[in-house]
C-alpha positions, 0 to 999 in steps of 0.5 A: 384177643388184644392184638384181635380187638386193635385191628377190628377197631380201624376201619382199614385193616393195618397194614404187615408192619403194622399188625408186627409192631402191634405182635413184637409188642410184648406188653400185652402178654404180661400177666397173662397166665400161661397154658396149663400143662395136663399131667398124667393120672399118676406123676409122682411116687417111690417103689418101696425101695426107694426108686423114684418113679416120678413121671420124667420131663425133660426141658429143652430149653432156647430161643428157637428163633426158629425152631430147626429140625435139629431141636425136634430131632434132639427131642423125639431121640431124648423119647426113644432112648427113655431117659424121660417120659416126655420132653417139653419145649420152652421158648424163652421169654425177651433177652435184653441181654442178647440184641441179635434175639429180634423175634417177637416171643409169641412168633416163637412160641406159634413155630414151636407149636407149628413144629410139633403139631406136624412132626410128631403123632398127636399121642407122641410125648412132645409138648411146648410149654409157654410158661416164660410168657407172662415174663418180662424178660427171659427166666435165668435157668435156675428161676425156669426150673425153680418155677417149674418144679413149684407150678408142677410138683409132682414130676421131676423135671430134667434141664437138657443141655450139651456136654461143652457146658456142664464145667460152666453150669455152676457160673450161670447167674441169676437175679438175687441168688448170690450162688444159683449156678451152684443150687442149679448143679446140686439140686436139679436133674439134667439130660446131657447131650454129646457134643463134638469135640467134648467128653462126657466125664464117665463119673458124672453126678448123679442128678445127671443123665447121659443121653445113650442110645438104645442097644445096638442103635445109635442117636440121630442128630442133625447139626442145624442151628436157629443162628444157620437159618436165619444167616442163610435168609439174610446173606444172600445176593441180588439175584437169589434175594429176588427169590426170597422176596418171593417167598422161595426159601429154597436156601432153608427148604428142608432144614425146617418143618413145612409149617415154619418155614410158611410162618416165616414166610407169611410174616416176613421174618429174618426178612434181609 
């Protein structure tokens, strides 16, 4: 509405560089409340044996700058293979800590939804949550999964990451909390991802869970990082950049949902 009301007030419509400075400005979403997140009627409970029965989310946490069709694949395979009932998305917030991050959060987080909304069937369990928006810069794991849990207590929320950094897990800092890569480890659930070249200890603790695919399938992957597409607009000679400039992205066409790679192209991201 802010971004709205500043264009309508000149005369002249501001010109693309204008209305993106005006969009990477990312002061005028502070203090915005994000979207709330419908639960289902039921989220919470025990069976009288003590089984957890809680409604399971999975958080697939990352800039997504942008979204791949790696990251959906990863979570509509997290779905099929019931390890949780629902996985959400969640852009991360501004990185001041990582210069390469240049995309303004609210283009991340329309990807995101734009990815969604044309991949999957509107009753498929797979949402994006903006719960980093109002933030100044982005969450440290353990604040994203703290907050989480204290916005929505009734589910169990599960912190998906990839086999090469489960050692790592107990060193991940966090603002003011001398030991949060330890509270993270001890005193929250995570969905672990195969990764190549690394080995899922087969006695893992048990608030860890390993992504395994359903009897006699296996789990789709497709290895396609954020980093690839927008090396792959960027690096390019004289010849093909005169196609980019036309909006022919014919580099990435297929390794991104349609709806995205037209964002990107629509407003000049990873523009060389």
């Amino acid at each position: 509405r802010q971004m709205g009301a500043a264009w309508s007030s000149n005369r002249e419509p501001l010109p693309p560089s204008e209305k993106l400075k005006l969009a990477s400005d990312h002061s005028m979403y502070l203090g915005a409340t994000p979207a709330p997140m419908p639960m289902p009627a039921k989220a919470s409970g025990r069976t009288r044996w003590g089984k957890d029965t809680r409604h399971r989310i999975a958080i697939l946490g990352g800039s997504f700058d942008p979204i791949t069709d790696g990251h959906l694949k990863c979570a509509c395979e997290i779905v099929h293979a019931r390890v949780a009932d629902e996985v959400w998305i969640v852009p991360c917030g501004r990185r001041p800590d990582k210069p390469s991050l240049k995309t303004p959060y609210m283009h991340r987080l329309i990807m995101c939804h734009l990815a969604v909304n044309t991949s999957f069937g509107s009753q498929f369990p797979i949402r994006v949550c903006d719960i980093e928006a109002a933030e100044e810069s982005a969450l440290s794991t353990y604040h994203l999964m703290l907050k989480l849990q204290q916005t929505y207590p009734e589910p169990r929320f599960m912190f998906v990451l990839g086999a090469d950094l489960i050692e790592s897990i107990k060193t991940w800092p966090a603002p003011n909390v001398p030991n949060a890569g330890e509270l993270l480890y001890n005193n929250f659930d995570f969905v672990v991802l195969e990764r190549p070249g690394f080995t899922i200890p087969n006695s893992l603790p048990p608030n860890f869970t390993k992504l395994v695919p359903p009897v006699g399938s296996k789990i789709v992957t497709e290895d396609v990082s954020s980093s690839l597409i927008r090396n792959r607009i960027q690096n390019y000679g004289e010849s093909e950049r005169s196609e980019l400039q036309h909006g022919h992205f014919q580099a990435v066409d297929g390794l991104l949902t349609p709806a995205v790679l037209a964002h990107i192209i629509r407003y000049r991201l990873y523009s060389p």
